[in-house]
N, C-alpha and C positions, 0 to 999 in steps of 0.2 A: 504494500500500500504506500502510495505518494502522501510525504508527510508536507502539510497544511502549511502555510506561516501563519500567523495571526499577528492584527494590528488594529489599534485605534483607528476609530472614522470618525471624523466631525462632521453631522451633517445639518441642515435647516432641517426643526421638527419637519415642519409640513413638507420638505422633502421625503422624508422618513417614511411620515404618514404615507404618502402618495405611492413610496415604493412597498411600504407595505401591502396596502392594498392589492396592486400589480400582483404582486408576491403571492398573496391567496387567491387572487383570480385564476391564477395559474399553477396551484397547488403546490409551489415553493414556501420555501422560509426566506424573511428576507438575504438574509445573507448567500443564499441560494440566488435569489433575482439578483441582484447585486455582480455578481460574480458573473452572472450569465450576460448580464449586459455590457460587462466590460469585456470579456472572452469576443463579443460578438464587435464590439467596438473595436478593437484590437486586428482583431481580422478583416470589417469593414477598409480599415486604414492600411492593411499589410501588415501593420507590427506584431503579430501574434509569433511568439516564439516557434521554429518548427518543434520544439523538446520541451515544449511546456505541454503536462499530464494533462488527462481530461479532466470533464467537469467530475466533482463529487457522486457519485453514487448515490440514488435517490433513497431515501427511505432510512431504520435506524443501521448504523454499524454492526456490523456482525460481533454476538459475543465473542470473548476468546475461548480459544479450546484450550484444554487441561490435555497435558502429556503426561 
């Protein structure tokens, strides 16, 4: 599994809001819309890395297994 970065966002609530929204329309988390918009933006422009991992995997993470 491709491991994540995590980092603060500043954003205007009613941005927030608004992507929230988007975000359950479309059966994401926002952090999920978020990500998908920029991947999509990214690509739009040509800058998407070729060896940048896919999007997340929808749904929860798989527990771990016990060996």
């Amino acid at each position: 599994m491709v491991a994540r970065k995590g980092f603060l966002l500043r954003l205007d609530p009613a941005i927030h809001d608004a992507l929230a929204v988007w975000a359950r329309d479309e059966l994401r988390s926002t952090n999920a819309q978020i990500e998908f918009l920029l991947r999509r933006a990214l690509a739009d422009a040509g800058r998407l890395p070729s060896d940048a991992g896919g999007p997340a995997k929808r749904g929860r993470p798989p527990k771990p297994t016990a060996d």
